[in-house]
Structure formats: C-alpha cells, structure tokens
C-alpha positions as CSV (number, residue, x, y, z in Angstrom):
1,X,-26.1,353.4,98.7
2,X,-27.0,351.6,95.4
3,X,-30.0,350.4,94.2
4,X,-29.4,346.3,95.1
5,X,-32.3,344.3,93.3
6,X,-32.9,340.4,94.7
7,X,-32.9,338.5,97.3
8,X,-31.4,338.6,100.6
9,X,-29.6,335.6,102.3
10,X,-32.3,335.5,104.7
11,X,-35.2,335.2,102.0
12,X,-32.6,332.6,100.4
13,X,-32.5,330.5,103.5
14,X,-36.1,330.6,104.3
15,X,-37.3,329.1,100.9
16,X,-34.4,326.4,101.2
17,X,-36.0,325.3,104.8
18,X,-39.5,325.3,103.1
19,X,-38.4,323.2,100.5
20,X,-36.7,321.1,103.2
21,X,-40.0,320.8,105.2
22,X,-42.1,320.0,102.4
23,X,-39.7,317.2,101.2
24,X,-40.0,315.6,104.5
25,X,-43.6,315.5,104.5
26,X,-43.3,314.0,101.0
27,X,-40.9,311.1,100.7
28,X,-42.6,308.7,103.0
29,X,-45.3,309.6,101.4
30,X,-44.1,309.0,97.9
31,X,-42.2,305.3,99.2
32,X,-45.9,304.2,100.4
33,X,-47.5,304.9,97.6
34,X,-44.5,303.2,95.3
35,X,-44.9,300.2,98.2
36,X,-48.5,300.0,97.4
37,X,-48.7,299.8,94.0
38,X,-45.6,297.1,93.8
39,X,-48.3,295.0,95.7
40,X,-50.8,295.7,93.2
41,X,-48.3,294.9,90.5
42,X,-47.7,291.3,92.9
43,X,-50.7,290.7,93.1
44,X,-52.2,291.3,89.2
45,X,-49.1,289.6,87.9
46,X,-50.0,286.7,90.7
47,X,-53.5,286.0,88.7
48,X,-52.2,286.7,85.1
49,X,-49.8,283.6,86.0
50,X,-53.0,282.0,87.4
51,X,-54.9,282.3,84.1
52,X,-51.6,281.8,82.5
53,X,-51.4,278.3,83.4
54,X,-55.6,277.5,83.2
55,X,-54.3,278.1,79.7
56,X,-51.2,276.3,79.8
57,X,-52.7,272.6,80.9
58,X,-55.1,273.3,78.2
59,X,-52.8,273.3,75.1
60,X,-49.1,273.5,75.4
61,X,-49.0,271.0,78.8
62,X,-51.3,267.8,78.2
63,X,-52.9,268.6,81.2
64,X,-50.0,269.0,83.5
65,X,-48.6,272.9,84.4
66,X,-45.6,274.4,83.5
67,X,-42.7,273.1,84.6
68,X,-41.0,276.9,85.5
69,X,-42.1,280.3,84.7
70,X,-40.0,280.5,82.0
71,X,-42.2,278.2,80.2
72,X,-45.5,280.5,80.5
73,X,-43.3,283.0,78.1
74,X,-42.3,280.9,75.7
75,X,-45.4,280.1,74.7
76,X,-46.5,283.9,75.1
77,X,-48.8,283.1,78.0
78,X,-47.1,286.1,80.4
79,X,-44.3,288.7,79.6
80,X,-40.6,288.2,79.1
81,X,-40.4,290.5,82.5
82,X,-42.7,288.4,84.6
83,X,-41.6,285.0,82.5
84,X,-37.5,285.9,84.5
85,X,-39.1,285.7,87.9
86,X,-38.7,289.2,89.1
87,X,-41.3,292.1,88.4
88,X,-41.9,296.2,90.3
89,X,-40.1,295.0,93.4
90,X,-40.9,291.1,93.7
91,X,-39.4,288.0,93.5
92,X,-41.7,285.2,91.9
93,X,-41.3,281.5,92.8
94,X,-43.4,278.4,91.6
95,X,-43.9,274.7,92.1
96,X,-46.2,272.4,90.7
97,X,-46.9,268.3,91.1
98,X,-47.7,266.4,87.9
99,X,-51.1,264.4,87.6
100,X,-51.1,261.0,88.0
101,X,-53.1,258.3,86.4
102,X,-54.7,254.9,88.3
103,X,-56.3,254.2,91.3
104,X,-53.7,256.1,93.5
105,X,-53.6,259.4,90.9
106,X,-54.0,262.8,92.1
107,X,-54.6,266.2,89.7
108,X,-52.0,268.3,88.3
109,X,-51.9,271.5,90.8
110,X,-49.4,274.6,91.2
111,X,-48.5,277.2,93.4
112,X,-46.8,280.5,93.2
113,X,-46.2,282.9,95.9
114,X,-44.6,287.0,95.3
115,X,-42.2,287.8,97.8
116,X,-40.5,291.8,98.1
117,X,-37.3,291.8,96.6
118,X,-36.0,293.8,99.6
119,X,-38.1,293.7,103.1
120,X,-36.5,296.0,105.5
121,X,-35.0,299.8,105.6
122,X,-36.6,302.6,103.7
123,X,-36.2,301.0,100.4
124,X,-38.2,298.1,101.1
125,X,-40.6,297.1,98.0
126,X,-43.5,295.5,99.5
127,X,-44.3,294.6,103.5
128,X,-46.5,291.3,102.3
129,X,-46.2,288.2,100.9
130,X,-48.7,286.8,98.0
131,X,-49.3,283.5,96.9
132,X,-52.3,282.1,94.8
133,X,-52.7,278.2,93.8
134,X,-54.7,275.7,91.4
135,X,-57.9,277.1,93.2
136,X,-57.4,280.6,92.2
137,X,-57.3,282.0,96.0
138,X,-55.3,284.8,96.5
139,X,-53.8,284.8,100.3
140,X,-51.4,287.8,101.7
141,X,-49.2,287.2,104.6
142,X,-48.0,290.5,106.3
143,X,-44.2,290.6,106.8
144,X,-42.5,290.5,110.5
145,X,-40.5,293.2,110.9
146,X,-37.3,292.9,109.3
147,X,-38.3,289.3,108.2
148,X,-39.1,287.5,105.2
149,X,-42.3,285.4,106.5
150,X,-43.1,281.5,106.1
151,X,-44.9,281.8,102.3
152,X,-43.4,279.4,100.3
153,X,-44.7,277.7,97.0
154,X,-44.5,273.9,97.9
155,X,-45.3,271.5,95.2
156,X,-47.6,268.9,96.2
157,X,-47.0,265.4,96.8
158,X,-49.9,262.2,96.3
159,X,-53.4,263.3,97.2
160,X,-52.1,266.3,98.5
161,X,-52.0,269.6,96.1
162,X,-49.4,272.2,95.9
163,X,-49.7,275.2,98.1
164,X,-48.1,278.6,99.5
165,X,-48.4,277.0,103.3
166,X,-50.8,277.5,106.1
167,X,-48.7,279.8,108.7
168,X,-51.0,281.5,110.9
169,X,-50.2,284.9,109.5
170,X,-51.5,283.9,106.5
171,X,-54.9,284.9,105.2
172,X,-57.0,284.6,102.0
173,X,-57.8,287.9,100.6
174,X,-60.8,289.6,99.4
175,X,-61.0,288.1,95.7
C-alpha cells in the first residue's frame, strides 16, 4: 500500500457538520444583534431630528418646524441618508401643525415616529416602533406579531399638539 497523506472522508464530513452546528448557533444570534442596533440607529437618528428641528424653528423656520424631512438636510441640520426618510432598517415619517397667532393660537409642534422597514420573517429589521415629539419624549411601542402597530406621526390640530398616538402598547422610554 502507499503512503496516502490527508484527510479521510470521514474527518472531511465531521468538520463540515461542526461548521454546520456552529453556524446555527450563530445566525440568530448575529440577526439579533443587527435587530438591536437598527433600534439604536432609530432611536439616535429619532433625537438628532429632535434637536434638528429645536434648531430649525430657531433660524431657517420663523418659529414654525420643517415642513418634511427633506427640509432638515437642506439646511444641513441631519444627513442626506436620514434627510430621504429611510435609515439601518427604518422608515421615518413626520408631521407637524404650524403656530397660530390671536386669542385662539396654539404653538408650532411635530412629531416623528421610526417604523422597521420590514416587520416579519427572519429578515425583519426592528420588532418596535419609535416616535419622539415637540416635548422631546421618546416612546417605543413593541410590534404584534407579524403586524405593523398603531404609531403614527399625527400633526396636530388647534390647542391640540402633534403626537405619535396614545395606543395602549405604547410606552415612554427610559430617556
């Protein structure tokens, strides 16, 4: 017999089931941790719009907010990413209501709220809802299974101020 160096089909098929196990064990693991930090990316990019318009009704918007995100990065308030609504796996939207002058006047006020561009299957890229208003609260609503939730950014109307609703899944997080 000859002198055969390597590895046997065996020994081949054993590391090929090892790397299968330990890829298993991984993935989830990996989606999580991508899940997580799209929320994280939600929520900082939910407060940068936040300061984003503070700064906003200062200068550029005689006291009112901007009229769409787009707005914010024109003026080089947010990022040109951010400024097209979409950003790490969610979908921004944004109202806002005008202030009004005289005895029936209300304040200028806004609302966004961060929804997962895709909310069911293993690809999902969030499993909350964010929105933040004028006030600067940050609430998270966690998302039904296989549903989008009842966060919406409403503009306001009158004496009442915009907001990203009041469903009883809703919550105001830990700021």
């Amino acid at each position: 017999m000859k002198n055969q160096k390597g590895f046997s089909l065996i020994e081949l098929l054993i590391v090929v089931v090892i790397i299968g196990i330990i890829a298993a064990i991984a993935i989830p693991n990996l989606l999580a941790a991508r899940r997580s930090a799209n929320e994280g990316s939600a929520v900082s990019s939910l407060r940068t719009i936040h300061g984003a318009e503070a700064t906003y009704q200062a200068t550029s918007g005689n006291g009112n907010f901007s009229t769409v995100l787009a707005d914010l990065g024109a003026v080089n308030l947010i990022d040109a990413v951010l400024a097209g609504g979409d950003k790490s796996g969610y979908g921004f939207t944004y109202a806002k209501q005008d202030f009004v002058t005289g005895p029936t006047g209300n304040p200028a006020t806004f609302a966004a709220v961060a929804k997962p561009l895709t909310n069911t299957g293993i690809t999902m890229t969030g499993t909350r809802n964010f929105g933040i208003a004028t006030d600067g609260v940050l609430a998270a609503e966690p998302l039904p299974t296989g549903g989008a939730g009842t966060m919406l950014a409403a503009a306001g109307s009158g004496a009442s101020p915009s907001s990203y609703g009041s469903g009883g899944n809703i919550a105001v997080m830990g700021n």
